[in-house]
MMTF fields as JSON, N, C-alpha, C and O atoms, coordinates in Angstrom:
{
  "mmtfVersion": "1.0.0",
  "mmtfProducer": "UNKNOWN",
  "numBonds": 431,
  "numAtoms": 432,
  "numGroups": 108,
  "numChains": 1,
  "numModels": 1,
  "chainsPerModel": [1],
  "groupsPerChain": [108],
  "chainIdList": ["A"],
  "bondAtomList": [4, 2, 8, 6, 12, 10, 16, 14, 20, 18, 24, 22, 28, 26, 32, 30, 36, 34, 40, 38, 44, 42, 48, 46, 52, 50, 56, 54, 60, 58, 64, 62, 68, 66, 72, 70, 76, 74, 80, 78, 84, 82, 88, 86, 92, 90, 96, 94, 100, 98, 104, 102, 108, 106, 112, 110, 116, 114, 120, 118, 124, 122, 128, 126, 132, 130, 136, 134, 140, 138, 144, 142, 148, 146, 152, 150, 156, 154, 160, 158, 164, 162, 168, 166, 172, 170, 176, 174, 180, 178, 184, 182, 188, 186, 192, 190, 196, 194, 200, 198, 204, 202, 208, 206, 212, 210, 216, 214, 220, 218, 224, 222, 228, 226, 232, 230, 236, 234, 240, 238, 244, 242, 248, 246, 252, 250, 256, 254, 260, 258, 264, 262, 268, 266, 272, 270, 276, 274, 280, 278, 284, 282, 288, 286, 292, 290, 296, 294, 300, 298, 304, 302, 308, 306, 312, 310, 316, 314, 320, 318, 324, 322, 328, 326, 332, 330, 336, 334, 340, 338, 344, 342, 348, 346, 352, 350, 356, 354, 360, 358, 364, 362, 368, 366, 372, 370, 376, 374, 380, 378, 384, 382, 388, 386, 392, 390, 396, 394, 400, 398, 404, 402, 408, 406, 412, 410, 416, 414, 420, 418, 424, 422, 428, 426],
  "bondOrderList": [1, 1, 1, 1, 1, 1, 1, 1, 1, 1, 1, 1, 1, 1, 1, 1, 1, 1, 1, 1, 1, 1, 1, 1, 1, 1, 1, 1, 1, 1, 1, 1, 1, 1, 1, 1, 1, 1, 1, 1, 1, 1, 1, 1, 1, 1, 1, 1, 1, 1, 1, 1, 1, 1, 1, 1, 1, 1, 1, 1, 1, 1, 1, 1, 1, 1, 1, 1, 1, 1, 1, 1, 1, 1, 1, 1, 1, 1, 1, 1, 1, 1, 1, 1, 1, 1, 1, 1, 1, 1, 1, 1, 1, 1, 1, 1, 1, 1, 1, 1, 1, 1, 1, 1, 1, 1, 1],
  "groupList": [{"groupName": "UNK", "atomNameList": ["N", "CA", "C", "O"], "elementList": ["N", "C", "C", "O"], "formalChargeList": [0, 0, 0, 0], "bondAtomList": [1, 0, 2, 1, 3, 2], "bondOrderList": [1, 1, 2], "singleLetterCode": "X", "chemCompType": "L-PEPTIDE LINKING"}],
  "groupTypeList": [0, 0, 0, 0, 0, 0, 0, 0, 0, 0, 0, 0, 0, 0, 0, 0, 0, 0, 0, 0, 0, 0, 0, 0, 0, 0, 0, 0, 0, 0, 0, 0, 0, 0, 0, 0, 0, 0, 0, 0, 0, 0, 0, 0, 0, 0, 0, 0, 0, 0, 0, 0, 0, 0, 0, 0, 0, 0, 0, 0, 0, 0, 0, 0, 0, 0, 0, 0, 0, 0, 0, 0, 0, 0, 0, 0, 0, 0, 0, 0, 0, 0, 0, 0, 0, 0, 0, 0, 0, 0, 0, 0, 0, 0, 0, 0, 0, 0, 0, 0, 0, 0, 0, 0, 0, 0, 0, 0],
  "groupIdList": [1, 2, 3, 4, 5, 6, 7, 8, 9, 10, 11, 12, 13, 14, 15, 16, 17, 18, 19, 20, 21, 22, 23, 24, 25, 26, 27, 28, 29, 30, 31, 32, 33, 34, 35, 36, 37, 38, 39, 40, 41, 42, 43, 44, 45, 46, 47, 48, 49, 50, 51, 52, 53, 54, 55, 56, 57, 58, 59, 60, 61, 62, 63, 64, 65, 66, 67, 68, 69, 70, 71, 72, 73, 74, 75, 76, 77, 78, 79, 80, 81, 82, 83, 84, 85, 86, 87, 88, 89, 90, 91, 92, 93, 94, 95, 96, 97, 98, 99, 100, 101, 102, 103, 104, 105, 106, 107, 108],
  "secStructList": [7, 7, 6, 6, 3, 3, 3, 3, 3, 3, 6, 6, 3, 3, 3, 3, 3, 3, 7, 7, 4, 4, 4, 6, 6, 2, 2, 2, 2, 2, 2, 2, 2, 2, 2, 2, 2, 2, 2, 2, 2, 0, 0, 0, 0, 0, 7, 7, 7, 2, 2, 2, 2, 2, 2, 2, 2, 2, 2, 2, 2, 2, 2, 2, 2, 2, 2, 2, 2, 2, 2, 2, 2, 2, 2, 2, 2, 2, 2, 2, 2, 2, 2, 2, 2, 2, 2, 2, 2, 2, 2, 2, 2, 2, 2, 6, 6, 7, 1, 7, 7, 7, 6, 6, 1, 7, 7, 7],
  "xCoordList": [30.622, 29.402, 28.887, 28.893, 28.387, 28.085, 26.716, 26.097, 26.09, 24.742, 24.053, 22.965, 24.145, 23.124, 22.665, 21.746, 23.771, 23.634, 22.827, 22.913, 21.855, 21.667, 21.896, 21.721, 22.436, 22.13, 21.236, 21.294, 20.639, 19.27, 19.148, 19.346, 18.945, 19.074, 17.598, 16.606, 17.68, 15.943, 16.441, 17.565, 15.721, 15.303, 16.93, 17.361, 17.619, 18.869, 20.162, 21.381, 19.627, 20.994, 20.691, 19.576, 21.82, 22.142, 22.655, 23.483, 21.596, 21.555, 22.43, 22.605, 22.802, 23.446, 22.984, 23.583, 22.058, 21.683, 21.191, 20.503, 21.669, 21.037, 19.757, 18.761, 19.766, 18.664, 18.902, 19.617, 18.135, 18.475, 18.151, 17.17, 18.837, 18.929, 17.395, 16.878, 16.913, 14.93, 14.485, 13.772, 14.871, 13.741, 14.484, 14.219, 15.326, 15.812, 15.113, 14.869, 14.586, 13.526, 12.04, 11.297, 11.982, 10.508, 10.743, 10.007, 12.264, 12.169, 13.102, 13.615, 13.279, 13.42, 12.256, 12.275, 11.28, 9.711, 9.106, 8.694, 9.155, 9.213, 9.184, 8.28, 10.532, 11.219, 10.841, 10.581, 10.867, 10.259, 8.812, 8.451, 7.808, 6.751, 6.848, 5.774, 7.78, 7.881, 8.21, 7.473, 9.375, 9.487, 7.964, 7.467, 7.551, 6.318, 4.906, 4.096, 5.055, 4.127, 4.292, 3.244, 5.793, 6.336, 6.531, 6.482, 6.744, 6.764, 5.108, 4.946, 4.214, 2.354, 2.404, 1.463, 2.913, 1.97, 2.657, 2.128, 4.348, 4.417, 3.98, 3.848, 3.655, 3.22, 1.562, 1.218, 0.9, -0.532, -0.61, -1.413, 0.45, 0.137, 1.013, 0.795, 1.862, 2.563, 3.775, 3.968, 4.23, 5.172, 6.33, 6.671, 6.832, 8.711, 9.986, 11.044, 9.533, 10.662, 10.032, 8.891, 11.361, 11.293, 10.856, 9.72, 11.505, 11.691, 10.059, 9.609, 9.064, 7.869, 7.075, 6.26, 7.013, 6.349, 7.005, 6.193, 8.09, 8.299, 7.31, 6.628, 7.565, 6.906, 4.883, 3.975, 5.01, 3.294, 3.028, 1.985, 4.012, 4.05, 3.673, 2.577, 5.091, 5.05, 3.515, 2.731, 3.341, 1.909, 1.109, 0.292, 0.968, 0.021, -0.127, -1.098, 1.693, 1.25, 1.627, 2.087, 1.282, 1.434, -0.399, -1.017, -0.845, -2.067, -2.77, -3.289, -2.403, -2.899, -2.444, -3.14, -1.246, -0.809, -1.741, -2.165, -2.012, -2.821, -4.111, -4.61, -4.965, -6.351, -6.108, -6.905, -4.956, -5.039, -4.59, -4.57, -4.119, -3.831, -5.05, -5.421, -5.62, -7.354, -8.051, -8.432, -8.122, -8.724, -8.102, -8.785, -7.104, -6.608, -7.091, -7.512, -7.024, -7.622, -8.774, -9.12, -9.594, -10.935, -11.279, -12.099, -10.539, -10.813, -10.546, -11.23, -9.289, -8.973, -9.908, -10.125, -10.507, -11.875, -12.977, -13.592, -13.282, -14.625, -13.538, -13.861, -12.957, -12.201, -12.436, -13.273, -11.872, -11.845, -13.183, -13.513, -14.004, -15.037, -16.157, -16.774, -15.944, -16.112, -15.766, -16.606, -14.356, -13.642, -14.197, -14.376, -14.584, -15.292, -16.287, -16.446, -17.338, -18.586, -18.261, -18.997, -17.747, -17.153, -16.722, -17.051, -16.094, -15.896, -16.51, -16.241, -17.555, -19.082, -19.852, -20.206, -19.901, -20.588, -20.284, -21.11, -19.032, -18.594, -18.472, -18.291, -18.569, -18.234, -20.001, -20.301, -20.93, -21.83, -22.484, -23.124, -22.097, -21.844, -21.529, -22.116, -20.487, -19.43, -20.382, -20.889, -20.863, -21.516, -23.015, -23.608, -23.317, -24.635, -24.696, -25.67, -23.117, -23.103, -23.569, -24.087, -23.284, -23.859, -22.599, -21.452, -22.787, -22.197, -21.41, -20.203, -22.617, -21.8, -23.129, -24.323, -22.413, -22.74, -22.565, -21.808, -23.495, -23.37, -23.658, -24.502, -22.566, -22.35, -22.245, -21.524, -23.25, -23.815, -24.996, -25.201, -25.396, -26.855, -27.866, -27.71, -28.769, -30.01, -30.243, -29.753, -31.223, -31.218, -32.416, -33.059, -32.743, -34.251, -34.638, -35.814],
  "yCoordList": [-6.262, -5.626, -4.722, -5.256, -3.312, -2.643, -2.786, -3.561, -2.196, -2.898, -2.461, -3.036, -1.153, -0.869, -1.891, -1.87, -2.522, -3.608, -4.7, -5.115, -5.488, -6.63, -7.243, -6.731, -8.774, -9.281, -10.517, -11.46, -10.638, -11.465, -12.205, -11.515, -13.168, -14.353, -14.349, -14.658, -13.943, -13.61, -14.219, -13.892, -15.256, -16.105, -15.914, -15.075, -16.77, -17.503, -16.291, -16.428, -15.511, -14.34, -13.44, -12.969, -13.247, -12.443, -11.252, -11.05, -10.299, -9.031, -8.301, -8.902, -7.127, -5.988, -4.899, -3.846, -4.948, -3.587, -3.057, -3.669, -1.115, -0.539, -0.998, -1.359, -0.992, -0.987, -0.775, -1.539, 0.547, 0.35, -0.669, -1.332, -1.007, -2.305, -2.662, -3.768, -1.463, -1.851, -2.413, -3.405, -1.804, -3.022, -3.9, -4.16, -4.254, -5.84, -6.612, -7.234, -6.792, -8.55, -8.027, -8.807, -6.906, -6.534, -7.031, -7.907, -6.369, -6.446, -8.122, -8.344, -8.814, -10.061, -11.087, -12.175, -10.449, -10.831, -10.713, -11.652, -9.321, -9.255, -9.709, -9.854, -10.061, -10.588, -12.196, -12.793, -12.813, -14.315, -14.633, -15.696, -13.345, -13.288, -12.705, -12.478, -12.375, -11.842, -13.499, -14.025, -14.149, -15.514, -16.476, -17.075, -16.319, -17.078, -16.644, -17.358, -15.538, -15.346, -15.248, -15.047, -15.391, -15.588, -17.206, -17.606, -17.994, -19.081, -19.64, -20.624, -19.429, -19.533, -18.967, -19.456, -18.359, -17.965, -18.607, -19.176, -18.929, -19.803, -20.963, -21.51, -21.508, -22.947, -22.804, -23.504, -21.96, -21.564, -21.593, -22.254, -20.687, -20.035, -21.066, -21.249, -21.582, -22.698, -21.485, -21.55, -20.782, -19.798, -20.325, -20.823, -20.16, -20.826, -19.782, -19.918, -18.666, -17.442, -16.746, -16.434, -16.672, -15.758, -14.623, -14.26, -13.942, -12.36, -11.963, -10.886, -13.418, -12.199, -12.885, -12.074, -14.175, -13.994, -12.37, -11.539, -12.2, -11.17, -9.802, -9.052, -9.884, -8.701, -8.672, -7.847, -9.704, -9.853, -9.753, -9.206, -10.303, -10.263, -8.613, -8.099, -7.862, -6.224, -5.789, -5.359, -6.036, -5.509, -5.624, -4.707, -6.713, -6.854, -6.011, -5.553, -5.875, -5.624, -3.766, -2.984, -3.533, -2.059, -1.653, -0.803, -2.812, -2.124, -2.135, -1.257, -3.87, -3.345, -2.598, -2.374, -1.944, -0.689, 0.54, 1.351, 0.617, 2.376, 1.523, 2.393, 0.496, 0.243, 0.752, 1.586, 0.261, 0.936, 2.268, 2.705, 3.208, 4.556, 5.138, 6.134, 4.549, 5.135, 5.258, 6.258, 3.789, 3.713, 4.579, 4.971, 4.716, 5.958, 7.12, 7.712, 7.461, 8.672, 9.2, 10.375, 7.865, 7.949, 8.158, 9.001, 7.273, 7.366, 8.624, 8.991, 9.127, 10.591, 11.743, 12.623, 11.577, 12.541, 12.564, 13.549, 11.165, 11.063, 11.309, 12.431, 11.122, 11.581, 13.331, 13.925, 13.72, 15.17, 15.827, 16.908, 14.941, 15.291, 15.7, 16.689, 14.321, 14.138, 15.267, 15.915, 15.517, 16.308, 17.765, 18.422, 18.559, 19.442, 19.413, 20.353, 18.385, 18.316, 18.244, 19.164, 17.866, 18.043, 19.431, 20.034, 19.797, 21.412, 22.061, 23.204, 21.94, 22.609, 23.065, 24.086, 21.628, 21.537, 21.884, 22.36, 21.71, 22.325, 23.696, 24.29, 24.595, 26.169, 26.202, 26.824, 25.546, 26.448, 26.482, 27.419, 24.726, 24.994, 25.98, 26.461, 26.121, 27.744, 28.637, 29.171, 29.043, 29.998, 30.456, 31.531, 28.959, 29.205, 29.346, 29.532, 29.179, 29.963, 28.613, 28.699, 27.629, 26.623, 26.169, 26.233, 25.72, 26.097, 24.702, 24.459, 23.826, 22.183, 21.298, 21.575, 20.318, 19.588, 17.927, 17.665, 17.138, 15.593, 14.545, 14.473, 13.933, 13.267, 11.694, 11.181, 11.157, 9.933, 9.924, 8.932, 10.654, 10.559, 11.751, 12.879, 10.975, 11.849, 13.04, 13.117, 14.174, 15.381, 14.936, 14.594, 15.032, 14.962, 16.509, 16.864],
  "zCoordList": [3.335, 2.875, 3.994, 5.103, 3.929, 4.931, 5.216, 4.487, 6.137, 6.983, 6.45, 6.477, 5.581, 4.678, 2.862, 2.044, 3.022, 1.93, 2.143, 3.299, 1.228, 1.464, -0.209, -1.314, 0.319, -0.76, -1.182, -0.392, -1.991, -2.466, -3.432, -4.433, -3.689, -4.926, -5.377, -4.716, -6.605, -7.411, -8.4, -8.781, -9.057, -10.232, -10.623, -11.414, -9.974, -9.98, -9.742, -9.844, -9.513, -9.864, -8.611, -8.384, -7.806, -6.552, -7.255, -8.143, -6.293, -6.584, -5.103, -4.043, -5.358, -4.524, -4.149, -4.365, -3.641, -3.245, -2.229, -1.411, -2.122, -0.917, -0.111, -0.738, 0.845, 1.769, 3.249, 3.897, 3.906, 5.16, 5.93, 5.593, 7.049, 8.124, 8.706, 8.865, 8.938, 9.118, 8.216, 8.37, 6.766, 6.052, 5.126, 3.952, 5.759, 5.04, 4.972, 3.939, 6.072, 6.327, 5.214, 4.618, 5.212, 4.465, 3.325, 2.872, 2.364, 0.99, 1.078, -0.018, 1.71, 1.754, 1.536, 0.961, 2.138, 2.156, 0.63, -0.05, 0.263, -1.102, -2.073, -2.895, -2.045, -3.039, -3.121, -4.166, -1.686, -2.264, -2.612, -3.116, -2.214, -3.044, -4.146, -4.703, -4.664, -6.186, -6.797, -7.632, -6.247, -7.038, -7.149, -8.103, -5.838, -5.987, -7.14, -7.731, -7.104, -7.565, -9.112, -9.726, -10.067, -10.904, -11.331, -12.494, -10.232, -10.929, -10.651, -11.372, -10.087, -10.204, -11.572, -12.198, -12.126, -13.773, -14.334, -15.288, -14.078, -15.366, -15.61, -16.704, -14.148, -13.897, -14.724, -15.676, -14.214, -14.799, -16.346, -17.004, -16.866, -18.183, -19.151, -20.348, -18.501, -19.433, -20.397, -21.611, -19.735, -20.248, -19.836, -18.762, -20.753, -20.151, -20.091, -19.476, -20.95, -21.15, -19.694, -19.352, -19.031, -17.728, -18.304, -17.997, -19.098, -19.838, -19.813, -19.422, -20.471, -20.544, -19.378, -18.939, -18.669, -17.501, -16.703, -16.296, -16.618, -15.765, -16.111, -15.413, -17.337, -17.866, -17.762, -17.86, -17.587, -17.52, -15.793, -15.435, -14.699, -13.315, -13.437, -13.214, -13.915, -13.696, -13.869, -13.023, -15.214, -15.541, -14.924, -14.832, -14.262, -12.797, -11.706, -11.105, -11.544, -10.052, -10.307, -9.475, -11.561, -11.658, -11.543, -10.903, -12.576, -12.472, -10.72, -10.031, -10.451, -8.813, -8.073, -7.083, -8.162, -7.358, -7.824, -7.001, -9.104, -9.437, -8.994, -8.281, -8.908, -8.502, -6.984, -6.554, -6.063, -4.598, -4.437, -3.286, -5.635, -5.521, -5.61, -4.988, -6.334, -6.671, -5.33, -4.722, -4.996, -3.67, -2.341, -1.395, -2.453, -1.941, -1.857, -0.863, -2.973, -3.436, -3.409, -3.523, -3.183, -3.267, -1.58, -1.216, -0.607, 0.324, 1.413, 2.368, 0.884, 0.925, 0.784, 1.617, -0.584, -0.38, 0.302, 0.709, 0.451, 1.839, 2.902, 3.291, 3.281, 4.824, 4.751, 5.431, 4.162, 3.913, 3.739, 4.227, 2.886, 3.291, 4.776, 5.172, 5.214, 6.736, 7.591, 8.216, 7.607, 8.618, 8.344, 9.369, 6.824, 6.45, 7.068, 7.847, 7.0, 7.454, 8.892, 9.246, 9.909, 11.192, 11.534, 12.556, 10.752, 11.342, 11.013, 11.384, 10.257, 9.9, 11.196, 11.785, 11.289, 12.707, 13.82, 14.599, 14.108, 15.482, 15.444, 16.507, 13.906, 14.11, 14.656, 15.675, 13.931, 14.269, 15.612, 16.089, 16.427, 17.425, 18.411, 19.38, 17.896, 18.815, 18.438, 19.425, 17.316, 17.12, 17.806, 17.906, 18.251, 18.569, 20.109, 20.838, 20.458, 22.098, 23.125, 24.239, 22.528, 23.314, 24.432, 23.99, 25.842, 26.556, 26.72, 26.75, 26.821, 26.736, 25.697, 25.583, 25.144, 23.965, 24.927, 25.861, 24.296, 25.156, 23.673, 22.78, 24.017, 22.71, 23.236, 24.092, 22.379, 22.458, 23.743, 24.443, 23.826, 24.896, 24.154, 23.686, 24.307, 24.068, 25.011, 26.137, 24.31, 24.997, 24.807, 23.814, 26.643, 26.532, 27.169, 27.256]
}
């Protein structure tokens, strides 16, 4: 098997696949929180067909992936915002010919 391969045993069946050699241990990590967190609902929900716990796991962790794309997104615009409002300030700075600026002390 070459070093870019790993292989992984998920809900009884060893899988084959690419991955570079850095993140083996990550999607190793992964993957046994994917079992865990697959057999918590069936244990919870009293579901016994893998097929649709899996399918209800996905649905989960799709919607919590777009809730942190949002938050992404969201946080992206106040940043950008910020940095706007930052170079606001420092043009008019420059503009106003000021020679030195003291940041975090009072101008008395």
């Amino acid at each position: 098997m070459s070093k870019n391969n790993i292989e992984l045993s998920l809900f009884g069946q060893v899988l084959r696949l690419y991955c570079p050699p850095e993140q083996q241990e990550a999607l190793r990590e992964s993957a046994q929180r994917l079992e865990e967190r697959v057999s918590l609902l069936k244990e919870q929900s009293g579901i016994i067909q893998l097929e649709k716990v899996l399918s209800i796991v996905s649905l989960n962790l799709n919607y919590e992936l777009e809730l942190e794309q949002r938050k992404n997104a969201e946080n992206k615009n106040v940043l950008m915002a910020c940095v706007q409002h930052l170079d606001q300030s420092l043009a008019k700075l420059q503009s106003s010919g000021a020679e030195t600026v003291s940041i975090g002390q009072e101008n008395n």
